[in-house]
MDAnalysis code that builds the backbone (N, CA, C; Angstrom):
import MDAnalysis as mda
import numpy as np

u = mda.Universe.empty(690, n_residues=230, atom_resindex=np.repeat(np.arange(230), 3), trajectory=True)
u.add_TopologyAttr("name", ["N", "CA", "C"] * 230)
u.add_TopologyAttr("resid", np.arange(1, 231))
u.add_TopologyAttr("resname", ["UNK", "UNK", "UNK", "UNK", "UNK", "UNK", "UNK", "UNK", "UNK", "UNK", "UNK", "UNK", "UNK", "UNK", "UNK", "UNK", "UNK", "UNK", "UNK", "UNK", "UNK", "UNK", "UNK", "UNK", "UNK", "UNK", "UNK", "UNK", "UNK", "UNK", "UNK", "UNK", "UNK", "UNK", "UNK", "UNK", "UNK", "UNK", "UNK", "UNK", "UNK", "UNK", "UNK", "UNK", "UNK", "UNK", "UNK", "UNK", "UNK", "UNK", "UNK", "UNK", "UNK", "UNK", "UNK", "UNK", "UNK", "UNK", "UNK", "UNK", "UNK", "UNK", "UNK", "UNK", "UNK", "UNK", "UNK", "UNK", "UNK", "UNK", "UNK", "UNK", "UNK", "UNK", "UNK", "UNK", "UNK", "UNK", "UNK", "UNK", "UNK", "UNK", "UNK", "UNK", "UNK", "UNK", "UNK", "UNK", "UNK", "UNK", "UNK", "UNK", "UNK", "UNK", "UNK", "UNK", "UNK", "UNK", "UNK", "UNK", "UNK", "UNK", "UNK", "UNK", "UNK", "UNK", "UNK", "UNK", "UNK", "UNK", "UNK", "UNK", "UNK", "UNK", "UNK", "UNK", "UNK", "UNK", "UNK", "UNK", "UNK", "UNK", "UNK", "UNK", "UNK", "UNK", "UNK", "UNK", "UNK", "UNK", "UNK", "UNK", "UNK", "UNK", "UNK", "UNK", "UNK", "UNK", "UNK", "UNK", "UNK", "UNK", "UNK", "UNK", "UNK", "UNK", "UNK", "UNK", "UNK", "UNK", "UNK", "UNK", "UNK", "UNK", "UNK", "UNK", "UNK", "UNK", "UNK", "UNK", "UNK", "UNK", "UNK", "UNK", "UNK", "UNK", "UNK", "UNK", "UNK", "UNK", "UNK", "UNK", "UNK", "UNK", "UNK", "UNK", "UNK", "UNK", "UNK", "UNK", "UNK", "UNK", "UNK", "UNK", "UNK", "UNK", "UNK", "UNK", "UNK", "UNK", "UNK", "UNK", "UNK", "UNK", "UNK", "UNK", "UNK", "UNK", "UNK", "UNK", "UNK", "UNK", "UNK", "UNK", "UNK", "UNK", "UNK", "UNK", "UNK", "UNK", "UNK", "UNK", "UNK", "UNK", "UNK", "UNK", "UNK", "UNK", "UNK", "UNK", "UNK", "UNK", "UNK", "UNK", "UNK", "UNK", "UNK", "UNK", "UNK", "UNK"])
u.atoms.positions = np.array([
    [90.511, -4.018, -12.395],
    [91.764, -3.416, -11.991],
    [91.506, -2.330, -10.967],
    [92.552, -2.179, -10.009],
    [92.205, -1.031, -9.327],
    [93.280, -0.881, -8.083],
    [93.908, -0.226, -7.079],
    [94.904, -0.543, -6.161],
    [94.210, -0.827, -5.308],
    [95.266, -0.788, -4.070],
    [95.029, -2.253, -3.117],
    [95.365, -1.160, -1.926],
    [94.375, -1.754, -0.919],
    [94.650, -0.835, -0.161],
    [95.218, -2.178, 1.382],
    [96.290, -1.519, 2.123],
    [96.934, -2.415, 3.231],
    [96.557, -1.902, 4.138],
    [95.863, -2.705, 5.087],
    [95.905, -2.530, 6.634],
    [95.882, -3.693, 7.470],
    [96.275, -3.711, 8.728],
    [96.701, -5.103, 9.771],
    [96.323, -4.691, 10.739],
    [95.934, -5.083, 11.553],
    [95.716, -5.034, 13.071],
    [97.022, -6.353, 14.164],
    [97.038, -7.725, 13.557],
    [97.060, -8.886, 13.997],
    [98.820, -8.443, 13.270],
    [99.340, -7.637, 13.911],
    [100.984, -8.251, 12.795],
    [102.037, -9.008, 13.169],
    [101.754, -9.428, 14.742],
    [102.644, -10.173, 15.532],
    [101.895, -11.582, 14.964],
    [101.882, -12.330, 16.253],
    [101.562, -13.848, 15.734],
    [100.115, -13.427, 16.579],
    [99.070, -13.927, 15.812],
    [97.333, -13.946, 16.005],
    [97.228, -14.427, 17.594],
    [96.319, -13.723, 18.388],
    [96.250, -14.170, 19.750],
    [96.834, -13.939, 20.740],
    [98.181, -13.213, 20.378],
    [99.210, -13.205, 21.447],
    [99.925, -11.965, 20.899],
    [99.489, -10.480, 21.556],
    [99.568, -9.330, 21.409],
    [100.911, -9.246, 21.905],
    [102.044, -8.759, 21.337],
    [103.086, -8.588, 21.869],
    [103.384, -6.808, 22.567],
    [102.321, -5.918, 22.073],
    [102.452, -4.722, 22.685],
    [104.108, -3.702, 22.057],
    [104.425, -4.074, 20.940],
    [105.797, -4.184, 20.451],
    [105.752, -4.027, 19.373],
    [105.833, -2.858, 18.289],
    [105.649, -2.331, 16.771],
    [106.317, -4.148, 16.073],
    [105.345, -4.485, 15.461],
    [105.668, -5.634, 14.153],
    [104.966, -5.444, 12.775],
    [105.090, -6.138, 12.374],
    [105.061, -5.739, 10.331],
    [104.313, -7.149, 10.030],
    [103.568, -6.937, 9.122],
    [103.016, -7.193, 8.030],
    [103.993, -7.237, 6.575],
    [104.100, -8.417, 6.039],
    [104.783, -7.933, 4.413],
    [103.989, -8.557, 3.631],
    [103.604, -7.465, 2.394],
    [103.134, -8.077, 1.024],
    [104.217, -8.060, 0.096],
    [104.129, -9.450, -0.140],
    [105.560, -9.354, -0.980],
    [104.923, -9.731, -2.468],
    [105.875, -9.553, -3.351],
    [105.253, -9.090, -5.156],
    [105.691, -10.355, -6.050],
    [106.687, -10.953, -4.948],
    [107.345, -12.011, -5.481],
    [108.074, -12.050, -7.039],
    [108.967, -11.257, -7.245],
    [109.000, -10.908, -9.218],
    [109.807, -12.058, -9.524],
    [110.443, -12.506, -8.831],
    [111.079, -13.999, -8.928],
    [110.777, -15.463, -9.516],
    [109.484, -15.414, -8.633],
    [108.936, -16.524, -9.008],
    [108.048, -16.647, -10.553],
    [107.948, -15.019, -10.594],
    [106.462, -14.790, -11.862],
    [107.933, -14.432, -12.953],
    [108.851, -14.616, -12.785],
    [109.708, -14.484, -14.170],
    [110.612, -15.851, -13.958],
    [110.704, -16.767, -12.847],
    [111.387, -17.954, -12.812],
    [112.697, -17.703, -13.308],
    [113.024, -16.596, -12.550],
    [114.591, -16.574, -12.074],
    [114.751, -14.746, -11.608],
    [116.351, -15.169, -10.911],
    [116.518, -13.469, -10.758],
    [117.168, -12.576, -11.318],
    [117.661, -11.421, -11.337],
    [117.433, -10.377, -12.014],
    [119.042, -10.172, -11.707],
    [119.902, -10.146, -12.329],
    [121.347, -9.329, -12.456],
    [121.623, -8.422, -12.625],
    [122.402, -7.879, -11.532],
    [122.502, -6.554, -11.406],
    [122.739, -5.281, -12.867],
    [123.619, -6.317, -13.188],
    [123.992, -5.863, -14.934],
    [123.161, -5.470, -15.883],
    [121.184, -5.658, -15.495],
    [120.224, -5.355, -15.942],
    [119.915, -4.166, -15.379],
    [120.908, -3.352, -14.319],
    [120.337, -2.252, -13.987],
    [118.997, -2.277, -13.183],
    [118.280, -3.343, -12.361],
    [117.290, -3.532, -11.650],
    [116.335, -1.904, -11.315],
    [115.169, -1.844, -11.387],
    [114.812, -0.420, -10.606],
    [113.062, -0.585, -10.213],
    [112.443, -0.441, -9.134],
    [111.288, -0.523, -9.123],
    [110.850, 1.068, -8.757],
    [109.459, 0.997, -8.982],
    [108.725, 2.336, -8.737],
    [107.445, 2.045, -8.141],
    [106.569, 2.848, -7.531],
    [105.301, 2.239, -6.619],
    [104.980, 3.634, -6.290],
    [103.401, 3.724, -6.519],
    [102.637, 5.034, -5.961],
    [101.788, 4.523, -4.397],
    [102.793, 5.243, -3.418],
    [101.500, 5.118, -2.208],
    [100.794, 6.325, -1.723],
    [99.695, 6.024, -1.207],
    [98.586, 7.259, -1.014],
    [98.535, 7.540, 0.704],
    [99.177, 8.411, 1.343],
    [99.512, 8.500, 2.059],
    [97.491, 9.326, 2.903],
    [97.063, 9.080, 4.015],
    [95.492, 9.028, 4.463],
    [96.080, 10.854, 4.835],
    [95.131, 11.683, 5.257],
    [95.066, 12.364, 5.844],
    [95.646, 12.200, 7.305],
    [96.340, 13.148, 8.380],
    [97.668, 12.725, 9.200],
    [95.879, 12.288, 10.412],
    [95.184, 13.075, 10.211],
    [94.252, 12.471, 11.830],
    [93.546, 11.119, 11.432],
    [94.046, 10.078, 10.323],
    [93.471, 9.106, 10.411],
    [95.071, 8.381, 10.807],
    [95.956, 8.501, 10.722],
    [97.185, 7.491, 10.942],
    [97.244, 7.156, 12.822],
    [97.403, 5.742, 12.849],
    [97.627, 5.441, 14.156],
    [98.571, 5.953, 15.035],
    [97.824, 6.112, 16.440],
    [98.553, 7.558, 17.365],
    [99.423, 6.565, 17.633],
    [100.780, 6.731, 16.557],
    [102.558, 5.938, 17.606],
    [102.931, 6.799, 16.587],
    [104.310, 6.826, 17.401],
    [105.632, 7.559, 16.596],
    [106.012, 6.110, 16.439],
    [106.340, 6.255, 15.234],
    [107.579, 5.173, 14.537],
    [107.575, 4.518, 13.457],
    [107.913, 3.446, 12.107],
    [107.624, 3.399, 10.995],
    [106.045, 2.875, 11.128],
    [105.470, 3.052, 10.143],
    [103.882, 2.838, 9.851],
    [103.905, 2.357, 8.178],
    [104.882, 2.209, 7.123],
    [105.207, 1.997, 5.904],
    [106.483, 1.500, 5.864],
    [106.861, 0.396, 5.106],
    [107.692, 0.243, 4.178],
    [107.676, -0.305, 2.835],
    [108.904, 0.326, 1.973],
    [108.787, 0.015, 0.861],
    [110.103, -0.185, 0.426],
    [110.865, -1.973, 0.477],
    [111.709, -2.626, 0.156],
    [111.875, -3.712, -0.771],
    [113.461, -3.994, -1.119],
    [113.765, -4.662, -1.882],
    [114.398, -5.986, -1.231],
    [114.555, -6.762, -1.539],
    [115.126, -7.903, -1.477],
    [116.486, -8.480, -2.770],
    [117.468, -8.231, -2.112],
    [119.003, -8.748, -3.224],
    [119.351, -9.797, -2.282],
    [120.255, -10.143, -3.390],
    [121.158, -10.963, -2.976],
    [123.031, -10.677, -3.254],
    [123.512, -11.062, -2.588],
    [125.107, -11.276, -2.608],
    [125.951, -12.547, -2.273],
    [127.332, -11.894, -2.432],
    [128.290, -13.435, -1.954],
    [128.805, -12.807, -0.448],
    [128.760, -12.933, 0.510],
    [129.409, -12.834, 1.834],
    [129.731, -13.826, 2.426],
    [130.469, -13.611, 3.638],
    [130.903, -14.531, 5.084],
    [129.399, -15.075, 5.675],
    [129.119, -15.670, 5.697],
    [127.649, -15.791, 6.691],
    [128.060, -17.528, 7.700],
    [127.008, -17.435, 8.836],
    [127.713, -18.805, 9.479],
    [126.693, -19.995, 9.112],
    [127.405, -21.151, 9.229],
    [127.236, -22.462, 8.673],
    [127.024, -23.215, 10.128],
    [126.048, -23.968, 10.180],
    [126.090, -24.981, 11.429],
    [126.711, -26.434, 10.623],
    [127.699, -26.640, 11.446],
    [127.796, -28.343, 11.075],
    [128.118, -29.092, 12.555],
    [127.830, -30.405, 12.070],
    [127.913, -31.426, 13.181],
    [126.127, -31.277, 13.982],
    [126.368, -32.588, 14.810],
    [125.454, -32.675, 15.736],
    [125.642, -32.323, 17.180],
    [124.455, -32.316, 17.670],
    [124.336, -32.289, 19.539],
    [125.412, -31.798, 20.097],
    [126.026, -32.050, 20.714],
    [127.432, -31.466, 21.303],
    [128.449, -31.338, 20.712],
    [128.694, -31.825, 19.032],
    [129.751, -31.780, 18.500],
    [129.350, -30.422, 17.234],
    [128.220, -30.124, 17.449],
    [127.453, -28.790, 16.379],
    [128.378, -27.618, 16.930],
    [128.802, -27.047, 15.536],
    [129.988, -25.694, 15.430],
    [129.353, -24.795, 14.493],
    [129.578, -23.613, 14.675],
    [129.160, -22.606, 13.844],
    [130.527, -22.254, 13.118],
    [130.385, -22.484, 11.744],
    [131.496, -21.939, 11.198],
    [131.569, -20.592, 10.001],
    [132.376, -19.612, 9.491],
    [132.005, -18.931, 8.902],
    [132.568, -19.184, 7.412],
    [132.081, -19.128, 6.234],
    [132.168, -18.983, 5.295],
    [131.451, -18.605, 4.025],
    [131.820, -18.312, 2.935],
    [131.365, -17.503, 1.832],
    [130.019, -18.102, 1.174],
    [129.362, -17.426, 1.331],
    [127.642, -18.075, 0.568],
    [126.608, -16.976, 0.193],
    [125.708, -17.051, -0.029],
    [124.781, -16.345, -0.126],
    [123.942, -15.807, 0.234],
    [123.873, -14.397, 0.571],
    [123.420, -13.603, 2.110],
    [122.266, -12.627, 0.904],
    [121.009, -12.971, 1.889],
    [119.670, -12.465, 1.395],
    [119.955, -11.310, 1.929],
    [119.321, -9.888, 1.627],
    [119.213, -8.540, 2.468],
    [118.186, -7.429, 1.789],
    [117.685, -6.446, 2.899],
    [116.695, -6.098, 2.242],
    [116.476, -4.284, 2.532],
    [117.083, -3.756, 1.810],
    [117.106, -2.259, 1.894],
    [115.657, -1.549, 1.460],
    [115.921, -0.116, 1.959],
    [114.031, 0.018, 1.694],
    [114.581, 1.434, 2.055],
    [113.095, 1.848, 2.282],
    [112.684, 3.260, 2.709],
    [111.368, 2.920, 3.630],
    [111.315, 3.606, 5.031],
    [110.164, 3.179, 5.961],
    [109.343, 4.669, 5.756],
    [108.136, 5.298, 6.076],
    [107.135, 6.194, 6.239],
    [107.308, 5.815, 7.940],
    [107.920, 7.081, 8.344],
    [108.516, 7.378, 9.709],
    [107.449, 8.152, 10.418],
    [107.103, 7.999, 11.108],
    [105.331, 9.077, 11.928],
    [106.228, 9.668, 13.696],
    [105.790, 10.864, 13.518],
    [106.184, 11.302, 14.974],
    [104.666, 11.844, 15.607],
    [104.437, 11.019, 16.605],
    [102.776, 11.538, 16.798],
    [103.361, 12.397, 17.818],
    [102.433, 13.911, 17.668],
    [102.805, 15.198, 18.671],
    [101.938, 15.060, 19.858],
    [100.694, 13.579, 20.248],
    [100.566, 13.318, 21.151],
    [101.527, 12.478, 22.188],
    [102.092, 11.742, 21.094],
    [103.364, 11.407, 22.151],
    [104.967, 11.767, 21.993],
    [105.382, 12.823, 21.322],
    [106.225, 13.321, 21.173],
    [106.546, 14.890, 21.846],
    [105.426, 15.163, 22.561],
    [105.111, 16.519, 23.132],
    [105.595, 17.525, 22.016],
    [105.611, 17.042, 20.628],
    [105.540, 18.457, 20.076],
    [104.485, 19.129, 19.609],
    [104.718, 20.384, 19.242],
    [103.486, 21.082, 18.779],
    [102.460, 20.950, 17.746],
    [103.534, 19.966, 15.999],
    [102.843, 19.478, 15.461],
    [103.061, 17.633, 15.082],
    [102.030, 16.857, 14.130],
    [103.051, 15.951, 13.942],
    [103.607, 16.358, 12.724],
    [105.077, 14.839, 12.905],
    [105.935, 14.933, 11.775],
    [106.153, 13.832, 11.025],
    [106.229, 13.744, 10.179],
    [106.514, 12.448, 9.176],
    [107.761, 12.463, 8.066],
    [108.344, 11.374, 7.772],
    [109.807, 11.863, 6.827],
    [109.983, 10.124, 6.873],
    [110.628, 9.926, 5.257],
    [111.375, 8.950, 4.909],
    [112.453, 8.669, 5.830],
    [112.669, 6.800, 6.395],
    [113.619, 6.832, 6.854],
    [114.642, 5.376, 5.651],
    [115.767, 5.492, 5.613],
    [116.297, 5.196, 4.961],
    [117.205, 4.436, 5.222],
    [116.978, 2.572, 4.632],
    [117.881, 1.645, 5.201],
    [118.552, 0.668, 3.939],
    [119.774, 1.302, 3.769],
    [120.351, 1.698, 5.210],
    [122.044, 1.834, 4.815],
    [123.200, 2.729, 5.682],
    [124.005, 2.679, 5.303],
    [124.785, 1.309, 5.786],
    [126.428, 1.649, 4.804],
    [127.914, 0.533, 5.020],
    [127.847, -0.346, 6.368],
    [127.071, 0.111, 7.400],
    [127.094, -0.547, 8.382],
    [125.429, -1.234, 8.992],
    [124.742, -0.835, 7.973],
    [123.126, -1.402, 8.178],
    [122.461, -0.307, 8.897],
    [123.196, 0.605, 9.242],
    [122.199, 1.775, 10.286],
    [120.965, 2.364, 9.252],
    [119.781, 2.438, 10.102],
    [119.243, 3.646, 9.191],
    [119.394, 5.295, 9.046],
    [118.928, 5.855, 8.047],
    [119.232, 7.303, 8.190],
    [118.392, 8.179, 8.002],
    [117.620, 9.786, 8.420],
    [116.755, 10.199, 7.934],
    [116.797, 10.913, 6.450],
    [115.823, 10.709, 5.516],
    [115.630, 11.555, 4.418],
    [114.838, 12.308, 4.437],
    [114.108, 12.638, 3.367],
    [113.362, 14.080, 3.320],
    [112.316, 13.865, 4.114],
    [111.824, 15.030, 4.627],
    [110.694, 15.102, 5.063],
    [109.241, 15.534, 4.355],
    [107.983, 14.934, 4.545],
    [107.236, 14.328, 4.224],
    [106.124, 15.500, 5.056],
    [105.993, 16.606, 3.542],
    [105.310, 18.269, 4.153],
    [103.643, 17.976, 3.711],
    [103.178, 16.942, 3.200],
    [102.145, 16.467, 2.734],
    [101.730, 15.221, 2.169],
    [100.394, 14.946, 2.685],
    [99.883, 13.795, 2.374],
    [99.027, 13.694, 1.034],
    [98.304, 12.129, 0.889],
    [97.520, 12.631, -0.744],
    [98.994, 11.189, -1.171],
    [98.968, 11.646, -2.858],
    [99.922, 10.390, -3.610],
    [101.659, 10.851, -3.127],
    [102.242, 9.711, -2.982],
    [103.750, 10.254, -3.625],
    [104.129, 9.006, -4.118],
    [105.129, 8.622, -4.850],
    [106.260, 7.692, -5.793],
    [107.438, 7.833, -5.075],
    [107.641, 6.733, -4.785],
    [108.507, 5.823, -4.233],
    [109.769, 4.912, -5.544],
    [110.862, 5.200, -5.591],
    [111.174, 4.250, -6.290],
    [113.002, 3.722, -6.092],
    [113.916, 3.172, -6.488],
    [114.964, 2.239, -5.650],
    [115.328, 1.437, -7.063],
    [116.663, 1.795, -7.423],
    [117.285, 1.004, -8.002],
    [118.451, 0.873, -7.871],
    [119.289, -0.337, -8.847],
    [120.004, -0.884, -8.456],
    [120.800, -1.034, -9.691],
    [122.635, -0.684, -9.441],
    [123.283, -0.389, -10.320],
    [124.253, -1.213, -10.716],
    [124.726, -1.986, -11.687],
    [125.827, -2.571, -11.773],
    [127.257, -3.034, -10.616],
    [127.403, -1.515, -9.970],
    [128.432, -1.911, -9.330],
    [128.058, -2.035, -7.907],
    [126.714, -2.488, -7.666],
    [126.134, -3.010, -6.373],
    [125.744, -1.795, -5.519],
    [125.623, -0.590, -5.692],
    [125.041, 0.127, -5.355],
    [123.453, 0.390, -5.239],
    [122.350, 1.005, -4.008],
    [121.317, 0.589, -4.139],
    [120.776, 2.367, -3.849],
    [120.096, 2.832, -5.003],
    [119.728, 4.724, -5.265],
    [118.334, 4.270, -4.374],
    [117.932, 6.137, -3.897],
    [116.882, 5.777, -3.370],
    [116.413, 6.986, -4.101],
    [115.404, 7.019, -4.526],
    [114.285, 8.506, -4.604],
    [112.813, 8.265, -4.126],
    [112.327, 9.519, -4.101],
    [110.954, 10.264, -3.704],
    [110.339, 11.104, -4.018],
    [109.128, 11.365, -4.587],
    [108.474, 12.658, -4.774],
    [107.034, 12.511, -4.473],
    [106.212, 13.366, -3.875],
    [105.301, 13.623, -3.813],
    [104.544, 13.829, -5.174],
    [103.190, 13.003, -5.079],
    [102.737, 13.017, -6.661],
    [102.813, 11.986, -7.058],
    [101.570, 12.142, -7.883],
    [101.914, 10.493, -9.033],
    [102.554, 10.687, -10.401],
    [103.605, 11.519, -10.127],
    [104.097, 11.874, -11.481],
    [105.377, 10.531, -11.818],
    [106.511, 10.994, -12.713],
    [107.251, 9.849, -13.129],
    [108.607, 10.550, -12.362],
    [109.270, 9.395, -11.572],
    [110.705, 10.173, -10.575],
    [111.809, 10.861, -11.988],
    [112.678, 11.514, -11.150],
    [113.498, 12.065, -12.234],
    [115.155, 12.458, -11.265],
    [115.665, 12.787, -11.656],
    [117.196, 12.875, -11.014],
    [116.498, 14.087, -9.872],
    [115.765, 14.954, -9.758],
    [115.220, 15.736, -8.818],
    [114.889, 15.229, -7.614],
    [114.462, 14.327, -7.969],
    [113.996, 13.395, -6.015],
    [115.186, 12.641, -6.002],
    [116.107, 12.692, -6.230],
    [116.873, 11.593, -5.535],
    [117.227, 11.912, -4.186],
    [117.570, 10.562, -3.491],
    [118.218, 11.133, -1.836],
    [119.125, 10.594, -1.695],
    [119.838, 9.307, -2.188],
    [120.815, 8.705, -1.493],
    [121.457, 7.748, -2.312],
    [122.552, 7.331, -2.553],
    [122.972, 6.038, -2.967],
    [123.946, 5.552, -1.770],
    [123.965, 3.861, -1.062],
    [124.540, 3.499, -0.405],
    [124.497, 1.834, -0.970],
    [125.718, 1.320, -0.642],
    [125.987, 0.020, -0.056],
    [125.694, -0.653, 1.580],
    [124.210, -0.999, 1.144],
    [123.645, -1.037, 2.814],
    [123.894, -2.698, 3.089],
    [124.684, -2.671, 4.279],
    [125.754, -3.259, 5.051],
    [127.121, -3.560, 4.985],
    [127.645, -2.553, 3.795],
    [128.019, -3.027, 2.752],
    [128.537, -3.612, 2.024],
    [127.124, -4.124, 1.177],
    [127.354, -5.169, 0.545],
    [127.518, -4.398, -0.590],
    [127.670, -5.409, -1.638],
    [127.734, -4.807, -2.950],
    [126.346, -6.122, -3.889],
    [125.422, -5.123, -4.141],
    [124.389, -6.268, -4.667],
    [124.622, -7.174, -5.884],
    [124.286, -7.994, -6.416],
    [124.881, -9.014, -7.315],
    [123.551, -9.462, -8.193],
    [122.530, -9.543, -7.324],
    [121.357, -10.388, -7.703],
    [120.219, -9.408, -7.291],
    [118.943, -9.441, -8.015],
    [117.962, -8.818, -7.556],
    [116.536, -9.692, -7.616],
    [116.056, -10.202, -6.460],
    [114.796, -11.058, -5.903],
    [113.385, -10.357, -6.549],
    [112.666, -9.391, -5.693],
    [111.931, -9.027, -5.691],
    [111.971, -7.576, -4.779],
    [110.503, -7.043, -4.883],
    [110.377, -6.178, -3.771],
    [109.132, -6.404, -2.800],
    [108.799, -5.789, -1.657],
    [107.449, -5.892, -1.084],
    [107.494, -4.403, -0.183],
    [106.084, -4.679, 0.706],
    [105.811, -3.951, 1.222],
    [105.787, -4.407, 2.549],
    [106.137, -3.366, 3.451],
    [105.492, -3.149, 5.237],
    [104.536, -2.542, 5.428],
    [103.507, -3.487, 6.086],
    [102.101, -2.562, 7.005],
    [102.768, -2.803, 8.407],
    [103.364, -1.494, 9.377],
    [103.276, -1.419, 11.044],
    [101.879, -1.326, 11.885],
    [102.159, -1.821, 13.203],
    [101.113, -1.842, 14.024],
    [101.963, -1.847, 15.228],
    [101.003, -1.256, 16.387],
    [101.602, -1.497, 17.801],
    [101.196, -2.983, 18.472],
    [100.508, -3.606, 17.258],
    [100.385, -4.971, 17.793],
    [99.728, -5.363, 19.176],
    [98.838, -4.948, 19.502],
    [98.612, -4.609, 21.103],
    [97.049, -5.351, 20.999],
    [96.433, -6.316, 19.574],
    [95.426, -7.036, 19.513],
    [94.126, -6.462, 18.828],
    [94.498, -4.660, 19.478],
    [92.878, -3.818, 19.104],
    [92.975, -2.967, 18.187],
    [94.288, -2.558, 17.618],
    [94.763, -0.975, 17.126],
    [95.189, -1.496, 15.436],
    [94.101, -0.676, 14.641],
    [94.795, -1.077, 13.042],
    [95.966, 0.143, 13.026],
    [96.592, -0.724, 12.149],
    [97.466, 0.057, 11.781],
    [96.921, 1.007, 10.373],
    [97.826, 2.165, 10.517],
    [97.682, 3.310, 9.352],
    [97.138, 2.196, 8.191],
    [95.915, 3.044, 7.497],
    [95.691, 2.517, 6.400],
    [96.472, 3.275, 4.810],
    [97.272, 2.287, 4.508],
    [97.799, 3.226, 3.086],
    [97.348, 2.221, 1.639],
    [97.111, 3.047, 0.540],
    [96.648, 2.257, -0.780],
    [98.264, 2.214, -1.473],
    [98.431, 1.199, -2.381],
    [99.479, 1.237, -3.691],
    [99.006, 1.430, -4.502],
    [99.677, 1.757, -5.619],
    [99.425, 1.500, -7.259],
    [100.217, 1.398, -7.788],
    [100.266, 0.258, -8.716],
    [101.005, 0.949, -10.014],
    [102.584, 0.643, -10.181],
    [103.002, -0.469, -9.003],
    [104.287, -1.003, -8.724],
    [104.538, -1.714, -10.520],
    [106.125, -1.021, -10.608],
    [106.504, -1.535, -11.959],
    [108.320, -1.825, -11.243],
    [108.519, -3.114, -12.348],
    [110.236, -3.489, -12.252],
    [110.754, -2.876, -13.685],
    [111.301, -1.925, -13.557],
    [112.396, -1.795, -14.901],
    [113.651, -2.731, -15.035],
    [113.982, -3.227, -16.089],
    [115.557, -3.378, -16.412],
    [115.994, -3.507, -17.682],
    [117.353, -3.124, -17.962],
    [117.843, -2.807, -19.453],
    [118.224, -3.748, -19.998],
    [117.678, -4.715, -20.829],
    [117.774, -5.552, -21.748],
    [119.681, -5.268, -22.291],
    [120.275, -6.382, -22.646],
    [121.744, -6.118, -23.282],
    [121.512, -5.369, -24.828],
    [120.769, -5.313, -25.255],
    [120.087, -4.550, -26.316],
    [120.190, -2.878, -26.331],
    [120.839, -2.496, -25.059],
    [120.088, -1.456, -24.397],
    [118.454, -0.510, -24.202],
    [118.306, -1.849, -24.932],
    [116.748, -1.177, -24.629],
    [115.868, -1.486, -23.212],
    [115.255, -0.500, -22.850],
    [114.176, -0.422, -21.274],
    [113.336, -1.247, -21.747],
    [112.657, -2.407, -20.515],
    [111.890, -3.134, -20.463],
    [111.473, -3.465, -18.950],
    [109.800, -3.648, -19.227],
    [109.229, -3.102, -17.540],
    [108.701, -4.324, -17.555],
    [107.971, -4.855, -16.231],
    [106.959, -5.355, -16.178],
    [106.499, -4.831, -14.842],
    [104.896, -5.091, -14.991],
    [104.115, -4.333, -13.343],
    [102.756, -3.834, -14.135],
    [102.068, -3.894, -13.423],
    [100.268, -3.200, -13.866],
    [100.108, -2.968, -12.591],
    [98.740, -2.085, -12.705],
    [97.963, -1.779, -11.579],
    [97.423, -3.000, -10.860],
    [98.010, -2.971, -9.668],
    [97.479, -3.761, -8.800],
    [96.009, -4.279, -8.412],
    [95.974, -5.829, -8.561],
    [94.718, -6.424, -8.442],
    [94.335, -6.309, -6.991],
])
């Protein structure tokens, strides 16, 4: 047992440097390892310790270098292709729209930001209209807990704290309906490794641990699953 540490160089497609921040995802898949998904009505909630490097090892770009998202589901409008070749129409109607809210590890490098120091801060996706937004800022590196749940009436909480301690109503930052939707179903979660993708440049190296799924049994009793990462 032991955590896992993420880094990418290659996050576009291998060979063909796009010069253009792209992602890496490790996804946890909780879906498939419980063979089905998770209703909202279970109160969904994950938690995850990442170890954020000392700031002069993170790659010199301003812009996300982490994420740490979920994957729901809902009922929306989404479009439908029907017909063929010249007679193919896009039409809109009610189905099932995948979406994936998170929290990114936001980097402002003060070599290319001309400021005096760098800066780093949660960015947060996302509100009623999909925008992202900034959250707290991020006064030290070393562990913090990450964690995101999900409430009955489709609402998706975000918290944070520095530390590998256990979150508590103290870190919270936000509750939104991001796009808004109202969530129904809960998939899984994963992770983002960023890179400037440019063929030569790893991206920030960060470790996990310790990713757990809570949800409340109709029993009302708490029930987890998650271990330390292989």
């Amino acid at each position: 047992l032991g955590a896992l540490l993420l880094r990418s160089k290659l996050t576009g497609i291998p060979g063909k440097p796009s010069r253009v921040m792209k992602q890496d995802d490790f996804v946890a898949n909780v879906q498939y390892r419980l063979r089905r998904q998770i209703d909202v009505a279970e109160v969904p909630s994950v938690t995850t310790r990442v170890f954020l490097p000392p700031v002069s090892e993170w790659e010199e770009r301003s812009g996300p270098h982490f994420g740490f998202r979920l994957a729901l589901e809902t009922t929306a409008m989404v479009d439908k292709e029907e017909g063929f070749g010249i007679f193919k129409r896009t039409v809109r109607e009610l189905g099932n729209e995948i979406y994936w809210p998170g929290m990114f590890i936001e980097f402002e490098s003060k070599e290319k930001s001309g400021k005096e120091h760098d800066y780093a801060y949660l960015r947060v996706r996302g509100n009623r209209r999909g925008g992202d937004f900034r959250g707290p800022q991020i006064g030290t590196t070393g562990w913090w807990t990450l964690g995101m749940s999900v409430t009955p009436d489709g609402m998706v909480h975000y918290y944070a704290s520095p530390g590998a301690d256990d979150l508590t109503e103290d870190d919270y930052i936000a509750s939104q309906l991001p796009y808004g939707y109202k969530a129904e179903r809960f998939r899984t979660f994963f992770y983002n490794v960023c890179s400037a993708d440019d063929g030569r440049t790893w991206s920030t190296s960060f470790i996990v641990d310790d990713p757990k799924v809570f949800v409340i049994r109709p029993n009302g009793k708490l029930a987890t699953t998650g271990s330390t990462t292989k």
